[in-house]
C-alpha positions as CSV (number, residue, x, y, z in Angstrom):
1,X,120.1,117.0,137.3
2,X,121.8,119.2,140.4
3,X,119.0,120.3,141.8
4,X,117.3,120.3,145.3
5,X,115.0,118.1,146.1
6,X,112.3,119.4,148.1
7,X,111.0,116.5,150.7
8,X,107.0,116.8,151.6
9,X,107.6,118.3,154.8
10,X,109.1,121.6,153.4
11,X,106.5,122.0,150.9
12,X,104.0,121.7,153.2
13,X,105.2,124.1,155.7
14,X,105.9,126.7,153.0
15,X,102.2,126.3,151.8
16,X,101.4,126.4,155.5
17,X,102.7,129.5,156.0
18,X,102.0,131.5,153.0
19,X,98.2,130.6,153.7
20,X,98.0,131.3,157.0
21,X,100.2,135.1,156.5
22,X,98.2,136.1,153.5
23,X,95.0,135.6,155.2
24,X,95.7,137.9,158.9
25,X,94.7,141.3,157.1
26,X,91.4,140.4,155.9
27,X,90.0,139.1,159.7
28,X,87.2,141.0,160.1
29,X,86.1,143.0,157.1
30,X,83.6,142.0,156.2
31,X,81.7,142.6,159.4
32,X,82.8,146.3,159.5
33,X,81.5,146.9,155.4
34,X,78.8,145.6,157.5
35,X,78.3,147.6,160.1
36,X,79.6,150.7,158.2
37,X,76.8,150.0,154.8
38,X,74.0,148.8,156.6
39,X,73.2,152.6,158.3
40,X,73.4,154.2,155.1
41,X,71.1,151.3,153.0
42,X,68.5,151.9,155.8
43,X,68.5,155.8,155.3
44,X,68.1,155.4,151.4
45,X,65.3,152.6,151.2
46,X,63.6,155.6,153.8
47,X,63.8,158.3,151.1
48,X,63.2,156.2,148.3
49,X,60.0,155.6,150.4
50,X,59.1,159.1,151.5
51,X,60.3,159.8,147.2
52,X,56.9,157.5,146.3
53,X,54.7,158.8,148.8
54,X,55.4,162.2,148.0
55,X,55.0,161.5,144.3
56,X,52.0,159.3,145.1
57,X,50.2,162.1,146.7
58,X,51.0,164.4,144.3
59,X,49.4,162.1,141.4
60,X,46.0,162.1,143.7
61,X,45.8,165.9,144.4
62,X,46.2,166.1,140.7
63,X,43.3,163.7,140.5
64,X,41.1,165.2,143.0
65,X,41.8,168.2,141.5
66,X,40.7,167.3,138.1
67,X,37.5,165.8,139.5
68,X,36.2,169.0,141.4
69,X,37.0,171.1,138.2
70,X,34.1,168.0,136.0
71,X,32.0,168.2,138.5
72,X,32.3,171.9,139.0
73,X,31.6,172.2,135.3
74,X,28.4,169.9,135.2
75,X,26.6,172.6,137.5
76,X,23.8,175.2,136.4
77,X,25.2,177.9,138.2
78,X,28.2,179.6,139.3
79,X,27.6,179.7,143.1
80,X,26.6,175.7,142.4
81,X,29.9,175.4,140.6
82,X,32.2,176.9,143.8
83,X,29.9,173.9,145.7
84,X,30.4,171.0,144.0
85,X,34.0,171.7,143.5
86,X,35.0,172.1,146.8
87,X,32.7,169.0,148.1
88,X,34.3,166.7,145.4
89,X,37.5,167.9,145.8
90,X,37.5,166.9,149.5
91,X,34.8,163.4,148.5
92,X,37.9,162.6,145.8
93,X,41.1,163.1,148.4
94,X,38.7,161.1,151.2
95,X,38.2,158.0,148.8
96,X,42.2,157.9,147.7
97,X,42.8,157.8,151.7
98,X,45.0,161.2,151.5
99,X,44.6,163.1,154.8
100,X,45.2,166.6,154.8
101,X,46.3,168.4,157.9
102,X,45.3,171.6,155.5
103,X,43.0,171.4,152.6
104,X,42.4,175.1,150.6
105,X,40.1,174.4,147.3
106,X,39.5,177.7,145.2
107,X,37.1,177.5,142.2
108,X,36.9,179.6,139.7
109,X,34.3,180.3,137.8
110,X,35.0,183.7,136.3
111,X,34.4,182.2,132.9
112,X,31.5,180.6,133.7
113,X,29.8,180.4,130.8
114,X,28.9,178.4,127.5
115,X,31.9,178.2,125.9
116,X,34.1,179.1,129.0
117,X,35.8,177.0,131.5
118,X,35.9,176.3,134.8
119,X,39.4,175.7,137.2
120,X,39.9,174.5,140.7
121,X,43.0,174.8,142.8
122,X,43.9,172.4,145.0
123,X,46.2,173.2,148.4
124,X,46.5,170.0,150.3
125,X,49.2,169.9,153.3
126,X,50.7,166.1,153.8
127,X,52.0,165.2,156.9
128,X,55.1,163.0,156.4
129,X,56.2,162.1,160.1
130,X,56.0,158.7,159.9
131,X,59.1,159.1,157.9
132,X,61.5,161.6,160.2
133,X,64.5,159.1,160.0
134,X,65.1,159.9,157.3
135,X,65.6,163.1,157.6
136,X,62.5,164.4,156.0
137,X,60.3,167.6,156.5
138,X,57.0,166.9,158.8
139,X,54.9,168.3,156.0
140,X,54.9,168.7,152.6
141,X,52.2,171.6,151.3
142,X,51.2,169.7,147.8
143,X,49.4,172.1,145.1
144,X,47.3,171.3,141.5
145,X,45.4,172.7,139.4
146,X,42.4,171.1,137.1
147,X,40.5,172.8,134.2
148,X,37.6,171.5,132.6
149,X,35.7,173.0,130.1
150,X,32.0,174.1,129.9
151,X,29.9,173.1,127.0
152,X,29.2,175.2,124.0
153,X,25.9,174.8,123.4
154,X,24.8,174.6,127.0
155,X,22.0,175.6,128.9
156,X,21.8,177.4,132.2
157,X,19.5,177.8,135.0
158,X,17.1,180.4,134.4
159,X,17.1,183.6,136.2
160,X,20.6,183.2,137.0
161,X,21.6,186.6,138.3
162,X,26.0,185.2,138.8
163,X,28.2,187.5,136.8
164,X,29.2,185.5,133.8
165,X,26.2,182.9,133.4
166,X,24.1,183.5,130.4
167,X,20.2,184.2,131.2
């Protein structure tokens, strides 16, 4: 056996030094992923955020809409009809806690009569400020449409002088 024995102290400093000069380009990286990621986290969790409440808005003007289109089809009338469907469009979008800066709600009831249907058209403008940094609008204009249909075998009020409502 020729061959060199190594004593404790070289081995140690050769370990020594092999640690420490692998280790100098790393200082610090992690703290700059940090600072460099932690921005562009923040600005997605924001739109994921203003993502739902857009969608969620969207599902209750669907809603209201769909509401103000039964309950404009439970009325006697036509002119009762363009009534009830814009007070429970509004009575639906105040319950679900949606405020509008702009609400437009157009009923019609062309086809108002047994047989026929009734649609409403919901226009509600959202304001979305609360979520600017990230880089959303400051409105959003959201827009639906419910139908409901009348009954066949219905009655209406009497002396009903509406185009489209049977006597």
């Amino acid at each position: 056996m020729s061959g060199r024995l190594l004593s404790r102290r070289t081995v140690g400093k050769t370990d020594r030094n092999r640690r420490t000069c692998s280790g100098v380009g790393d200082r610090g990286s992690s703290t700059a992923e940090l600072v460099i990621l932690t921005p562009v986290v923040i600005v997605v969790l924001l739109l994921v955020v203003a993502l739902g409440r857009y969608a969620h808005g969207k599902q209750l003007v669907e809603q209201a809409a769909s509401a103000a289109a039964r309950s404009a089809s439970l009325s006697a009338t036509a002119a009762q009809a363009r009534d009830r469907g814009a007070r429970a469009a509004a009575a639906s979008l105040g319950d679900a806690g949606v405020s509008c800066a702009s609400l437009s709600t157009r009923v019609d009831a062309a086809d108002f009569r047994p047989g026929g249907t009734v649609q409403v058209t919901l226009t509600c403008t959202a304001d979305l400020s609360g979520l600017a940094l990230a880089g959303v609008p400051g409105s959003v204009t959201l827009t639906a449409t419910g139908r409901a249909p009348l009954e066949t075998y219905r009655q209406f009020a009497a002396g009903s002088t509406e185009p489209g409502a049977a006597p």
